[in-house]
Each structure stands twice: as C-alpha cells, then as structure tokens.
C-alpha positions in Angstrom: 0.2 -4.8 -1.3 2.1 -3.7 -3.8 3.3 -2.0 -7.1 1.6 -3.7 -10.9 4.2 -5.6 -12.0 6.1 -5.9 -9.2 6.7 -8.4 -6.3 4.5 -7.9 -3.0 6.3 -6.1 -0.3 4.8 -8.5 2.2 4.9 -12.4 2.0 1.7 -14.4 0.7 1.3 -15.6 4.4 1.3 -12.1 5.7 -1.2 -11.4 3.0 -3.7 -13.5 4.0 -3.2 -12.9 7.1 -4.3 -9.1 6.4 -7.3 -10.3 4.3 -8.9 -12.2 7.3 -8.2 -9.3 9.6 -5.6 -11.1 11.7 -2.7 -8.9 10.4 -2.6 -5.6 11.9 -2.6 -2.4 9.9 0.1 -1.1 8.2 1.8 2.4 6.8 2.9 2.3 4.1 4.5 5.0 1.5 4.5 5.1 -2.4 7.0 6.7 -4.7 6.1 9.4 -7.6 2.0 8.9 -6.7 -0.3 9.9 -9.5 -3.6 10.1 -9.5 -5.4 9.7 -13.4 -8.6 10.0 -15.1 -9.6 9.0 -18.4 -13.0 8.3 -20.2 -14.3 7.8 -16.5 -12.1 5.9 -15.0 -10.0 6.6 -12.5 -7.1 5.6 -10.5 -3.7 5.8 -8.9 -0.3 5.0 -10.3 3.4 4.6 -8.5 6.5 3.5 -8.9 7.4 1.6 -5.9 5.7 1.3 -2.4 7.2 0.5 1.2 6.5 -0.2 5.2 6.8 2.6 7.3 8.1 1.5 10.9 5.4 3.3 12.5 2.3 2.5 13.5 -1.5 4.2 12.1 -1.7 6.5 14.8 2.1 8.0 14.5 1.2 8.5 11.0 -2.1 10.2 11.9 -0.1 13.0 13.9 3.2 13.6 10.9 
C-alpha cells in the first residue's frame, strides 16, 4: 500500500502477509484524491496515504 514514488506505509512482511490473506484489513485514508480519465484510461491519483486506527466496520458507520 502506498503512494507512486513513495515508500509503503506498511513493512514488506506485513505486505505479504496481506497478499496471502493472513493480514487483516485495513482503513486507510489518502490525501488530495483524484480520480482521471484520458484516452480511456482511467485511474486515481494522491498525494500521500495513511492507517486509520479503526477497524472496517467503524469506518462503515462515519
């Protein structure tokens, strides 16, 4: 997880962890999200991202 061009917000271990499923879920938040599209392609853009200390479902009912 994290922002091109700069350094994950969670450690290579934790990231794997995530990728097999073993990690739970978490919330996270970006910074001045942007959504583009050009010639068909499509996609999201931010300047930073970080862990929310609350968990899926807290963030379900904000």
């Amino acid at each position: 997880m994290k922002v091109k061009g700069s350094k994950s917000v969670i450690t290579d271990d934790e990231n794997k962890k995530f990728l097999f499923g073993l990690e739970k879920n978490k919330v996270v938040a970006f910074d001045d999200l942007s959504h583009w599209n050009f010639n068909g392609n499509e996609g999201l853009s931010a300047s930073n991202i970080r862990i929310l200390e609350v968990s899926p479902q807290e963030a379900m009912n904000l």
